[in-house]
PDB file of N, CA, C and O in Angstrom:
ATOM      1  N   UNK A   1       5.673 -16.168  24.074  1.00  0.00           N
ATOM      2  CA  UNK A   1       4.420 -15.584  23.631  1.00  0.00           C
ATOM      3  C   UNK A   1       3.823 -16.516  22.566  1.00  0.00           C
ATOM      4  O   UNK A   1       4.384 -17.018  21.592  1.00  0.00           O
ATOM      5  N   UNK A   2       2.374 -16.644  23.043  1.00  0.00           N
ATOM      6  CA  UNK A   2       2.034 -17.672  21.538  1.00  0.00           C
ATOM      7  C   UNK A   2       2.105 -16.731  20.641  1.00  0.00           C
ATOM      8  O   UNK A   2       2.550 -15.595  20.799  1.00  0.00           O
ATOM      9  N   UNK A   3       1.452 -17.429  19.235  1.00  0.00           N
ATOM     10  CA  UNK A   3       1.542 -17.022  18.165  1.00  0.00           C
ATOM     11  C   UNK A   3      -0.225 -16.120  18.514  1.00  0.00           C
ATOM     12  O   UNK A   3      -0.016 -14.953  18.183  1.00  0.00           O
ATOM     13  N   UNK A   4      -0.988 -16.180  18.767  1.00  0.00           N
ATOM     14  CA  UNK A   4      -2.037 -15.567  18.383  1.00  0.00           C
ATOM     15  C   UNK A   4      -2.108 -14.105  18.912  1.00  0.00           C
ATOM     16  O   UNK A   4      -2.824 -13.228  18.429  1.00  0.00           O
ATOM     17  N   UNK A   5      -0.903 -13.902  20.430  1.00  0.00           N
ATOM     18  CA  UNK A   5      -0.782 -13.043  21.195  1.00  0.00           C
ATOM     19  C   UNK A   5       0.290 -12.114  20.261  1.00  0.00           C
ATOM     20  O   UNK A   5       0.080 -10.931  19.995  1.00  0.00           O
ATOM     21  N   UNK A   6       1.384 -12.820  19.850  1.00  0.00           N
ATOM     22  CA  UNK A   6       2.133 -12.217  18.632  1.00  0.00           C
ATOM     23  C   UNK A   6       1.355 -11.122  17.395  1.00  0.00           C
ATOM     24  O   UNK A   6       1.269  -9.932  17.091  1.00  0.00           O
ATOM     25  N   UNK A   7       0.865 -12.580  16.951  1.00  0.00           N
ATOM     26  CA  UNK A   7      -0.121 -11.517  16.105  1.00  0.00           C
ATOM     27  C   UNK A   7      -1.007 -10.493  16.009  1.00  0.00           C
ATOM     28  O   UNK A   7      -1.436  -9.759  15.118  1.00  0.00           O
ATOM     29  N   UNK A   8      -1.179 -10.666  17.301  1.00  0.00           N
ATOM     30  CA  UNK A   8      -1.977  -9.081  17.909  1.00  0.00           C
ATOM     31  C   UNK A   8      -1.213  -7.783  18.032  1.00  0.00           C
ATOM     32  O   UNK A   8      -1.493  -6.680  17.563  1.00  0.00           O
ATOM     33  N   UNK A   9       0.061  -8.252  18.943  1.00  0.00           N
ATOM     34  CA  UNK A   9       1.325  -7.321  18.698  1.00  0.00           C
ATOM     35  C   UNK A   9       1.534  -6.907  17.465  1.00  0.00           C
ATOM     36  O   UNK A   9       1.441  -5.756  17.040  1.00  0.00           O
ATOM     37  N   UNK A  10       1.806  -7.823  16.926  1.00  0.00           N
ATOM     38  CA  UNK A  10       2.491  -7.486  15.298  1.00  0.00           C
ATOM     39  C   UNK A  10       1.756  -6.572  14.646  1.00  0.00           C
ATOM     40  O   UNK A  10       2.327  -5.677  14.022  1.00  0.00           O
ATOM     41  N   UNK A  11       0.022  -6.679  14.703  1.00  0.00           N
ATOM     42  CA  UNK A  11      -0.873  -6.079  14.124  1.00  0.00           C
ATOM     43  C   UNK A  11      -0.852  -4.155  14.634  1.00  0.00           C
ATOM     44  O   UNK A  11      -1.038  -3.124  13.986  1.00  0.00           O
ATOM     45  N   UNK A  12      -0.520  -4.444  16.123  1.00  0.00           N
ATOM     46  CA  UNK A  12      -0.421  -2.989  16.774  1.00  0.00           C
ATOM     47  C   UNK A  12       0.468  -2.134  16.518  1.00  0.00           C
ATOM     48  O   UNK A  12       0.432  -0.906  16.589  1.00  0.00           O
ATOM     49  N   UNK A  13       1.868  -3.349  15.993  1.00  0.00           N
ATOM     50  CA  UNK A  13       2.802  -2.498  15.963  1.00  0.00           C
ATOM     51  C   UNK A  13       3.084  -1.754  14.395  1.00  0.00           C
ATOM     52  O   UNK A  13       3.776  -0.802  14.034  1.00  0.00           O
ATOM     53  N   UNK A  14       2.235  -2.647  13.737  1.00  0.00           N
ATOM     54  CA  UNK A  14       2.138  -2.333  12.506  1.00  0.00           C
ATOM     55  C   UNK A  14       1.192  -1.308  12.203  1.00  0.00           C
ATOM     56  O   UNK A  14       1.143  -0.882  11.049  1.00  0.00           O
ATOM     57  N   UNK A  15       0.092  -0.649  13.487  1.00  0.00           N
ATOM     58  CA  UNK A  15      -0.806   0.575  13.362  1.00  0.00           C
ATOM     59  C   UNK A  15      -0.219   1.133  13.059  1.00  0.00           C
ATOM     60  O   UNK A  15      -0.147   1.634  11.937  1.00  0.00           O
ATOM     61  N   UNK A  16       0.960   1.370  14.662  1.00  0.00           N
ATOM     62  CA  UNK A  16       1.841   2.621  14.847  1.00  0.00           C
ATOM     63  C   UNK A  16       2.899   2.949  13.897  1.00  0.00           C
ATOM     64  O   UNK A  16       3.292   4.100  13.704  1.00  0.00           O
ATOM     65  N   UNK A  17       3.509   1.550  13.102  1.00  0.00           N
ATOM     66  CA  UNK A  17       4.272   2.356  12.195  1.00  0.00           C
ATOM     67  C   UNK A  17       3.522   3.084  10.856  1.00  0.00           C
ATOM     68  O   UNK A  17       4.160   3.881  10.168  1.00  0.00           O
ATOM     69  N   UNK A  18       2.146   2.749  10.556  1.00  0.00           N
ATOM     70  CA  UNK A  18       1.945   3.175   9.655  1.00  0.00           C
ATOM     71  C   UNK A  18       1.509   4.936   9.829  1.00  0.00           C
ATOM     72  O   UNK A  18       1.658   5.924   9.111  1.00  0.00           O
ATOM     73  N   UNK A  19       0.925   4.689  11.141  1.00  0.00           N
ATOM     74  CA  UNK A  19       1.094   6.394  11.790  1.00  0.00           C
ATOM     75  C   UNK A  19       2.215   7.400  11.392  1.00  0.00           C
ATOM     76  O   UNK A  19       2.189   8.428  10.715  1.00  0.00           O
ATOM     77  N   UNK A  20       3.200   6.751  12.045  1.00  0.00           N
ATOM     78  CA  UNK A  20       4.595   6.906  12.416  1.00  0.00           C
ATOM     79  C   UNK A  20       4.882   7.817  10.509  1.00  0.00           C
ATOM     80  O   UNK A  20       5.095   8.960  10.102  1.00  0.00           O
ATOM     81  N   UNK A  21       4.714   6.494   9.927  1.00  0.00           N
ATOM     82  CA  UNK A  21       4.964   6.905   8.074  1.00  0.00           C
ATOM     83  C   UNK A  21       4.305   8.396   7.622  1.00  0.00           C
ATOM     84  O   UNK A  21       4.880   9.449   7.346  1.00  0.00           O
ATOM     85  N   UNK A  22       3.291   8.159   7.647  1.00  0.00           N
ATOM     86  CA  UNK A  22       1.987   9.260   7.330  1.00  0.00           C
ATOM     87  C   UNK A  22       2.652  10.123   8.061  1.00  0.00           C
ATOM     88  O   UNK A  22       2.890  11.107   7.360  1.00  0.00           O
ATOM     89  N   UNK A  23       2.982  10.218   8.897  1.00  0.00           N
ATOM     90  CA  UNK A  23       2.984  11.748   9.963  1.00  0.00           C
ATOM     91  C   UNK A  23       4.557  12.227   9.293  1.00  0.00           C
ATOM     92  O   UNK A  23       4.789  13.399   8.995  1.00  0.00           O
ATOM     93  N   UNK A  24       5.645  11.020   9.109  1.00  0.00           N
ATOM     94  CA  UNK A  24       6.932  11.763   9.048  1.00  0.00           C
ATOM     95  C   UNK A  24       6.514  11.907   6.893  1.00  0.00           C
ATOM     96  O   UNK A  24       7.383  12.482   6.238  1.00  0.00           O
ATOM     97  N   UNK A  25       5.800  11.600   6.454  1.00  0.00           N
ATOM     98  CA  UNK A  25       5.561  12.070   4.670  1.00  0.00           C
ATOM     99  C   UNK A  25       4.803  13.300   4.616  1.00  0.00           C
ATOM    100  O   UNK A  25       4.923  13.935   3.569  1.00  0.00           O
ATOM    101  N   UNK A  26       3.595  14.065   6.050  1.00  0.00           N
ATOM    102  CA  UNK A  26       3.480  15.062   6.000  1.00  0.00           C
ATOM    103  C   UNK A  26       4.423  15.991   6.146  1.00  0.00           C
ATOM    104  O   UNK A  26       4.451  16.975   5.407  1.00  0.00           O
ATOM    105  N   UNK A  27       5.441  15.763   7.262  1.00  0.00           N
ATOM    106  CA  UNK A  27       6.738  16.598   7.482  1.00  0.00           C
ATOM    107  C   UNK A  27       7.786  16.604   6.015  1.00  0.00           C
ATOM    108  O   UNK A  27       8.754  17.344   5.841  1.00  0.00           O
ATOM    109  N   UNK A  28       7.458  15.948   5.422  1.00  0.00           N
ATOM    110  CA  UNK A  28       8.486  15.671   4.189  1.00  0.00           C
ATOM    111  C   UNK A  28       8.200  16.385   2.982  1.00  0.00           C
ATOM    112  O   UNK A  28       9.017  16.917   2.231  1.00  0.00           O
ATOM    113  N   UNK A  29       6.716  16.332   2.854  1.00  0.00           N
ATOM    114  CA  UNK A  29       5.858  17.335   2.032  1.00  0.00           C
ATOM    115  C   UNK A  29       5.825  18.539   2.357  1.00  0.00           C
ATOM    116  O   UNK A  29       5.646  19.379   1.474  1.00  0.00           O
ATOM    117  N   UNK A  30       5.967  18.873   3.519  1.00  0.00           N
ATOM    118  CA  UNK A  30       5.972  20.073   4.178  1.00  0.00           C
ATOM    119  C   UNK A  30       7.457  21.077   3.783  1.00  0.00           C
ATOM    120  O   UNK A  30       7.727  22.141   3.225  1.00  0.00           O
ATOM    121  N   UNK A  31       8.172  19.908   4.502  1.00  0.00           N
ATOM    122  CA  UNK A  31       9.834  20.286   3.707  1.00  0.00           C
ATOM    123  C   UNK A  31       9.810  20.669   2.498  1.00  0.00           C
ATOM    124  O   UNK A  31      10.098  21.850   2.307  1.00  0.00           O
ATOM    125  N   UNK A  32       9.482  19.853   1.366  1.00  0.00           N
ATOM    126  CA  UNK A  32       9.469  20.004   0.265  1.00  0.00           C
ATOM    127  C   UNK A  32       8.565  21.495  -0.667  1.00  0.00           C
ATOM    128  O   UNK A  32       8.931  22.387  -1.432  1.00  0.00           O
ATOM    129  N   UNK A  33       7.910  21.280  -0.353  1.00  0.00           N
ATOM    130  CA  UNK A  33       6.774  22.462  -0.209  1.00  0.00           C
ATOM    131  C   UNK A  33       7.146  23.505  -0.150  1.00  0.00           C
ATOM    132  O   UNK A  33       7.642  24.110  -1.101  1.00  0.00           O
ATOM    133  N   UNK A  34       6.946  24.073   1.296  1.00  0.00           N
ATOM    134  CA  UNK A  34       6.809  25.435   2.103  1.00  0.00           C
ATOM    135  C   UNK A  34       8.060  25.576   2.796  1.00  0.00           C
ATOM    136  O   UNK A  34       8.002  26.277   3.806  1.00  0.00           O
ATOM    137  N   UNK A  35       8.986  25.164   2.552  1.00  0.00           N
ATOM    138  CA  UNK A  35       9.962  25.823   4.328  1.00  0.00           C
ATOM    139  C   UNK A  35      10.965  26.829   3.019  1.00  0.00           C
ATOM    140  O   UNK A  35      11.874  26.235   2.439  1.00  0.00           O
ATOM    141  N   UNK A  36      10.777  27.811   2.793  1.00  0.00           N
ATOM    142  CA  UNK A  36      11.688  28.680   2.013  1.00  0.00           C
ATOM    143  C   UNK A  36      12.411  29.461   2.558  1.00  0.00           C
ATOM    144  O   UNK A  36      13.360  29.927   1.928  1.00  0.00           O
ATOM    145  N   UNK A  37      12.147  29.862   4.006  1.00  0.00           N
ATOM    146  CA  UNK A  37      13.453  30.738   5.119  1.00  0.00           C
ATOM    147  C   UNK A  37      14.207  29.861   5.577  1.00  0.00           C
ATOM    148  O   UNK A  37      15.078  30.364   6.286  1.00  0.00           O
ATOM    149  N   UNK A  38      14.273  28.709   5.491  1.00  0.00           N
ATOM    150  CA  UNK A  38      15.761  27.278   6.080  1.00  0.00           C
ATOM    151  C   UNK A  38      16.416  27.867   5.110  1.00  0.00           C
ATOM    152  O   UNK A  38      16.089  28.262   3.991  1.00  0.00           O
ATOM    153  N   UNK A  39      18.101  27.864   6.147  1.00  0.00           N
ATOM    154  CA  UNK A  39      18.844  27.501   4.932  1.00  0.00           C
ATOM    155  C   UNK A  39      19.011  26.183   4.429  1.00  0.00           C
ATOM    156  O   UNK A  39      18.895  25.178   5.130  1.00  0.00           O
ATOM    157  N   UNK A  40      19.371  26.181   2.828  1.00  0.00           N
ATOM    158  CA  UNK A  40      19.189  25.159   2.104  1.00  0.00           C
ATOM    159  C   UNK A  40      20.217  24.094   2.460  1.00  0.00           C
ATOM    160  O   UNK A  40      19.857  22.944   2.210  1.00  0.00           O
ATOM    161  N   UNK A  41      21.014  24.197   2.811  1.00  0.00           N
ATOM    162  CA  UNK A  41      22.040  23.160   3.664  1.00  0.00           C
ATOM    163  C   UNK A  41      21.154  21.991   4.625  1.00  0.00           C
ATOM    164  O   UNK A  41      21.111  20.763   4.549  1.00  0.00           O
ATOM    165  N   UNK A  42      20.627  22.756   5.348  1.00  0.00           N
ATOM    166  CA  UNK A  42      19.741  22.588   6.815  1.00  0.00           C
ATOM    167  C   UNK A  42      18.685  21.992   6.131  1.00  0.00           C
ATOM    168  O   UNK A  42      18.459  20.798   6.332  1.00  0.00           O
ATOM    169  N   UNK A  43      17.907  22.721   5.247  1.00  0.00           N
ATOM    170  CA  UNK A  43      16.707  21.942   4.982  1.00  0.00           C
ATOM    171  C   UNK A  43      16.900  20.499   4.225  1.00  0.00           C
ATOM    172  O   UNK A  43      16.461  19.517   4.824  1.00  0.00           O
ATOM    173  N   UNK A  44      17.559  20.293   2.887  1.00  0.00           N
ATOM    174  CA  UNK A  44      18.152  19.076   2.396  1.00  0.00           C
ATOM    175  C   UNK A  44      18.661  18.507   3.390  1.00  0.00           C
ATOM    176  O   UNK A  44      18.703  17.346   2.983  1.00  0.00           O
ATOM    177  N   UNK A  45      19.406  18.486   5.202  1.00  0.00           N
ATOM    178  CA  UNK A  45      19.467  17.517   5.339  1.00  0.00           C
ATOM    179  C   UNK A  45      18.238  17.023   6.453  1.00  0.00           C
ATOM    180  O   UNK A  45      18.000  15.902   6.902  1.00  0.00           O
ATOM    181  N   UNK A  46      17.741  18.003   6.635  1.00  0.00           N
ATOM    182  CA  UNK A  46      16.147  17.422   7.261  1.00  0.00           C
ATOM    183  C   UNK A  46      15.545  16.624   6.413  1.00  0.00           C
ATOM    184  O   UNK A  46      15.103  15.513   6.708  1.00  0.00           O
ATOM    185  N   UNK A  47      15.496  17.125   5.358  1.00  0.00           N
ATOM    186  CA  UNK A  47      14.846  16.256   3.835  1.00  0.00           C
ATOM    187  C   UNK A  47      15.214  14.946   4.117  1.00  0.00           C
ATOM    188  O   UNK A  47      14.440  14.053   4.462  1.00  0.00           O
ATOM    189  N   UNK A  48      17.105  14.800   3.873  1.00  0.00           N
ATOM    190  CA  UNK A  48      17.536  13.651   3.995  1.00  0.00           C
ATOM    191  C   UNK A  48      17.462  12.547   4.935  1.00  0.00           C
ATOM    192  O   UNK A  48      17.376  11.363   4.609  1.00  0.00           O
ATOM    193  N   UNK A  49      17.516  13.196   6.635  1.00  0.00           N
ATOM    194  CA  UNK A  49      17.072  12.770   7.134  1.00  0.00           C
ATOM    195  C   UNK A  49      15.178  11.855   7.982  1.00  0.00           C
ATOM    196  O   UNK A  49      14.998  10.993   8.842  1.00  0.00           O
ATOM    197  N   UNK A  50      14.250  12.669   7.128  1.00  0.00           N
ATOM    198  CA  UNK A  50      13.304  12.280   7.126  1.00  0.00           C
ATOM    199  C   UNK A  50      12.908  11.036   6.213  1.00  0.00           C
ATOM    200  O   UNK A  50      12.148  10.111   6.501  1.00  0.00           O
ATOM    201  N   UNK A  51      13.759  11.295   4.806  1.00  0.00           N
ATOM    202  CA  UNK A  51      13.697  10.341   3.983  1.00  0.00           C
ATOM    203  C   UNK A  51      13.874   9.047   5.005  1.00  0.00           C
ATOM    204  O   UNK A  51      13.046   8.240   5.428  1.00  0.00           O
ATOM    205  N   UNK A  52      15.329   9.191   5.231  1.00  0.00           N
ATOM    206  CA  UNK A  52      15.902   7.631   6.119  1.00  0.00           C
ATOM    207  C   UNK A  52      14.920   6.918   7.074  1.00  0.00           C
ATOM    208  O   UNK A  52      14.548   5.745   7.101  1.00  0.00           O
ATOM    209  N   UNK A  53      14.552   8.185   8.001  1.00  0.00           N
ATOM    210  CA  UNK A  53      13.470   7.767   8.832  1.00  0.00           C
ATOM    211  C   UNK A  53      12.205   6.783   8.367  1.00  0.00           C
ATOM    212  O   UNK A  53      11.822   5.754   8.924  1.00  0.00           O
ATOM    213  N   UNK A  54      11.607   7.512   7.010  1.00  0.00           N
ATOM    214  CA  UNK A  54      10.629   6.577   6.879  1.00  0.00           C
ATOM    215  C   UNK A  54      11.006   5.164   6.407  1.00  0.00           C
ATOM    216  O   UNK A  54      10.423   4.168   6.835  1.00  0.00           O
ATOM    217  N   UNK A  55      12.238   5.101   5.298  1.00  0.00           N
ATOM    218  CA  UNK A  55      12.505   3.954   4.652  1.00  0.00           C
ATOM    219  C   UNK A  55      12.989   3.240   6.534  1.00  0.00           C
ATOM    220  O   UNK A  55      12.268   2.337   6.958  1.00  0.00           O
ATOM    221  N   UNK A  56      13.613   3.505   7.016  1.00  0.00           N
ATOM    222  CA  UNK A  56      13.352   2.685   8.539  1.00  0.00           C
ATOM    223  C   UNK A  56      12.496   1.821   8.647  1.00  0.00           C
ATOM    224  O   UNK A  56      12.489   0.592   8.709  1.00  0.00           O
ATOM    225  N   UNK A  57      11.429   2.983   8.667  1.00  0.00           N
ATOM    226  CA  UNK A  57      10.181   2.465   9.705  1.00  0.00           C
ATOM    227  C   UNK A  57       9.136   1.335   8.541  1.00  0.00           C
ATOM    228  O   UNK A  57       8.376   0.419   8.855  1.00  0.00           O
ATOM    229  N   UNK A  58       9.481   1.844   7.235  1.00  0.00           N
ATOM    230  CA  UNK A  58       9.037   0.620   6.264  1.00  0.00           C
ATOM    231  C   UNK A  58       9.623  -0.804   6.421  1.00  0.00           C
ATOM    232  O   UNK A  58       9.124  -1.918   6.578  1.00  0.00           O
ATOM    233  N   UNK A  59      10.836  -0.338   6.319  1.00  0.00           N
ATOM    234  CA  UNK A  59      11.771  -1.873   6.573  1.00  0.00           C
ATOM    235  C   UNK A  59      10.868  -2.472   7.901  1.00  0.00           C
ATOM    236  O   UNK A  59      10.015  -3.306   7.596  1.00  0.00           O
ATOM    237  N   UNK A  60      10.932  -2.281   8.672  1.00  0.00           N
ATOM    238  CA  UNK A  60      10.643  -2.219  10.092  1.00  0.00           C
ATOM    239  C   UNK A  60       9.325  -3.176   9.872  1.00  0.00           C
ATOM    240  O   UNK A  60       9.371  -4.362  10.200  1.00  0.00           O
ATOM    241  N   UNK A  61       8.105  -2.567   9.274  1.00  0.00           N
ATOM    242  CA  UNK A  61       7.039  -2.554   8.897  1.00  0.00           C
ATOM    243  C   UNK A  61       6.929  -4.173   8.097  1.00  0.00           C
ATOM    244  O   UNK A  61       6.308  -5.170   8.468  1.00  0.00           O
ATOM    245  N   UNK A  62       7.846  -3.947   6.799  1.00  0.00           N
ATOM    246  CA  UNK A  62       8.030  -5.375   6.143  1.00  0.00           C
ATOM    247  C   UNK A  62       8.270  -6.349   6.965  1.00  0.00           C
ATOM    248  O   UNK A  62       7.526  -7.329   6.937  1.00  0.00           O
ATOM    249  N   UNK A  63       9.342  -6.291   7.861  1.00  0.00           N
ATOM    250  CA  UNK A  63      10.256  -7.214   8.521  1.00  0.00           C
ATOM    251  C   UNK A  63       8.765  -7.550   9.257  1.00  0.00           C
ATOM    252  O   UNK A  63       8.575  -8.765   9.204  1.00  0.00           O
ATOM    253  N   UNK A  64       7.923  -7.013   9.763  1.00  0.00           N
ATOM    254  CA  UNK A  64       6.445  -7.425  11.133  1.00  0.00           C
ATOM    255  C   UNK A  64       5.334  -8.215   9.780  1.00  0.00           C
ATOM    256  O   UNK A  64       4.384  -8.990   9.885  1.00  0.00           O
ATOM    257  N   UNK A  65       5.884  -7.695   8.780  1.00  0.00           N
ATOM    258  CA  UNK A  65       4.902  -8.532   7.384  1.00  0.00           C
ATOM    259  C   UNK A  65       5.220  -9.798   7.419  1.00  0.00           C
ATOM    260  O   UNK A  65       4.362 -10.668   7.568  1.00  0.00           O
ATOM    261  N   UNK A  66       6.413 -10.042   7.294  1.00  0.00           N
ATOM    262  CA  UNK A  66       7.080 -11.478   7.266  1.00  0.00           C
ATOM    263  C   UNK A  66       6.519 -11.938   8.179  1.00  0.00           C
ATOM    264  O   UNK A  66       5.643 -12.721   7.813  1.00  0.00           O
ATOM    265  N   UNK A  67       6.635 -11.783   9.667  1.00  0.00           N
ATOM    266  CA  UNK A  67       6.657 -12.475  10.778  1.00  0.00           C
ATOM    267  C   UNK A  67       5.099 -13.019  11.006  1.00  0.00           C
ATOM    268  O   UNK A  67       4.648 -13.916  11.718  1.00  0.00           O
ATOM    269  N   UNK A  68       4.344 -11.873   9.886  1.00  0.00           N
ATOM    270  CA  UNK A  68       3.251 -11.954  10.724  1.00  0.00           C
ATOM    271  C   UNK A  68       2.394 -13.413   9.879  1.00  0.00           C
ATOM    272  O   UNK A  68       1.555 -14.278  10.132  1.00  0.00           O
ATOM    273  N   UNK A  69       3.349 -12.909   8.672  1.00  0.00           N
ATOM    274  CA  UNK A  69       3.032 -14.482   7.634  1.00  0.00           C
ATOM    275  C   UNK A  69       3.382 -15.889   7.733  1.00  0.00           C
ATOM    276  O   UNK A  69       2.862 -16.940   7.358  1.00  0.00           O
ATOM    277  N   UNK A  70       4.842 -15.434   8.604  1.00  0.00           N
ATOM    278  CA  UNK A  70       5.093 -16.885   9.106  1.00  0.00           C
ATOM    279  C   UNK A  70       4.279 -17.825  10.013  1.00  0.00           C
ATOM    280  O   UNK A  70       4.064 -19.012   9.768  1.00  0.00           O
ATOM    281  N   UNK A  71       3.804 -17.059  11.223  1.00  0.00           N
ATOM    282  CA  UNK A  71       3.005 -17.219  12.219  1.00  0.00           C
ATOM    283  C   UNK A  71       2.052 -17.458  11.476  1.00  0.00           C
ATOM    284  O   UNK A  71       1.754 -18.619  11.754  1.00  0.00           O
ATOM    285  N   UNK A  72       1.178 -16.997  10.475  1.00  0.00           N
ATOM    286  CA  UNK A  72      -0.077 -17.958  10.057  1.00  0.00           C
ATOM    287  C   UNK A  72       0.342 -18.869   9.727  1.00  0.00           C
ATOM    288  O   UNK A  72      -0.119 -19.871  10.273  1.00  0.00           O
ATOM    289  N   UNK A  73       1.405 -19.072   8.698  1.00  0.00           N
ATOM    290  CA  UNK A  73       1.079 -20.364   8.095  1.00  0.00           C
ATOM    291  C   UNK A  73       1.817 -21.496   8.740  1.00  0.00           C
ATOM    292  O   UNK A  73       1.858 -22.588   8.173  1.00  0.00           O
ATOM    293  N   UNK A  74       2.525 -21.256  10.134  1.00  0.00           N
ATOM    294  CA  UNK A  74       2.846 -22.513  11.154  1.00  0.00           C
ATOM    295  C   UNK A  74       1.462 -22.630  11.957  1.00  0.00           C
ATOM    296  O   UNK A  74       1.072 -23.690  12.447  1.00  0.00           O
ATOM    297  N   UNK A  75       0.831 -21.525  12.025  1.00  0.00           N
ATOM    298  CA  UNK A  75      -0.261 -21.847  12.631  1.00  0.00           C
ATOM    299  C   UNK A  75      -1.363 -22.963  11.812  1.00  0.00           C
ATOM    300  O   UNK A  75      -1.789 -24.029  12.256  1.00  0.00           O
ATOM    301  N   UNK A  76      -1.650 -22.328  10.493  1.00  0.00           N
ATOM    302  CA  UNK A  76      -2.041 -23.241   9.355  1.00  0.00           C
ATOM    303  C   UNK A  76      -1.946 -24.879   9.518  1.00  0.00           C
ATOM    304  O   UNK A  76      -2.771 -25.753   9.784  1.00  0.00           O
ATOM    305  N   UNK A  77      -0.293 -24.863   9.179  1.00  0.00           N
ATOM    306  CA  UNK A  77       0.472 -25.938   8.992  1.00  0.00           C
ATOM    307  C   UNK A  77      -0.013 -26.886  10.232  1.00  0.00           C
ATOM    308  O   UNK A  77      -0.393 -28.055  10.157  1.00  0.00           O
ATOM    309  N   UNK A  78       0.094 -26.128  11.299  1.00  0.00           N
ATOM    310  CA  UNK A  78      -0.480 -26.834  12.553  1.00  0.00           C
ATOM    311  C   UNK A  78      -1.697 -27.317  12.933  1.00  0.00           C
ATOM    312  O   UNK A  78      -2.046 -27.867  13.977  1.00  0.00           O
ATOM    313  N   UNK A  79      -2.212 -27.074  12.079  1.00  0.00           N
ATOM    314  CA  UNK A  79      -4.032 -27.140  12.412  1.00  0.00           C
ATOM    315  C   UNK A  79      -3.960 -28.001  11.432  1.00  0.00           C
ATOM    316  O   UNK A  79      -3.922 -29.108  11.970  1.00  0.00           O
ATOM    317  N   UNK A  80      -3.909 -28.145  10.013  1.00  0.00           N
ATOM    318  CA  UNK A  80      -3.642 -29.091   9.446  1.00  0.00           C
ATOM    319  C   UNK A  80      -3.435 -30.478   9.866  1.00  0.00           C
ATOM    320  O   UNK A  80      -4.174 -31.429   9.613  1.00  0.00           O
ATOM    321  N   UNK A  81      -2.057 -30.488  10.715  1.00  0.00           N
ATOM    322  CA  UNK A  81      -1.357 -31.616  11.310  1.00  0.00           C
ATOM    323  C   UNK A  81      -1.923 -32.216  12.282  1.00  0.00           C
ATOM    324  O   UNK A  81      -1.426 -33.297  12.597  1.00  0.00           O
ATOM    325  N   UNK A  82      -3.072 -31.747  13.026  1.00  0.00           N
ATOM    326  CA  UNK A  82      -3.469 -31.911  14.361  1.00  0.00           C
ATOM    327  C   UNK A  82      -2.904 -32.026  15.378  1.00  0.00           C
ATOM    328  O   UNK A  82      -3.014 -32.908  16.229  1.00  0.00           O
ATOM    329  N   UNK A  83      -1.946 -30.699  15.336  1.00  0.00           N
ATOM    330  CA  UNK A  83      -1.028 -30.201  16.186  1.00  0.00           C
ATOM    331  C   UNK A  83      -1.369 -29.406  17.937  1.00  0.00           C
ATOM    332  O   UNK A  83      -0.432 -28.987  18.617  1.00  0.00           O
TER     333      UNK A  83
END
């Protein structure tokens, strides 16, 4: 895949995780909030588990930051060079 086709990916995939974030921090707020008939066992580990989820999908998110920085600046570097 070139790099410009990459970066389109990277850019898409970086919509969806930011979707992905937002939607699982409403569920988290929600948890936090309002759920007072869970038992509290159950709900802390939904909590816990939602937490993980998002720090995931951040990592996830960073890791498509990097890539997406590298790819400019070989692209850069390349245009530069008269590559």
């Amino acid at each position: 895949m070139d790099a410009t086709n990459r970066l389109s990916a990277i850019a898409a995939e970086m919509r969806k995780l930011q979707n992905q974030i937002q939607e699982h921090r409403r569920v988290l707020n929600f948890l936090l909030i309002s759920v007072r008939t869970m038992d509290p066992a159950m709900k802390e580990a939904c909590i816990h588990a939602t937490r993980e989820r998002i720090e995931g999908l951040e990592e996830r998110q960073q890791a498509l930051r990097v890539e997406q920085e590298d790819l400019i600046v070989c692209d850069v570097t390349r245009g530069h060079r008269g590559d």
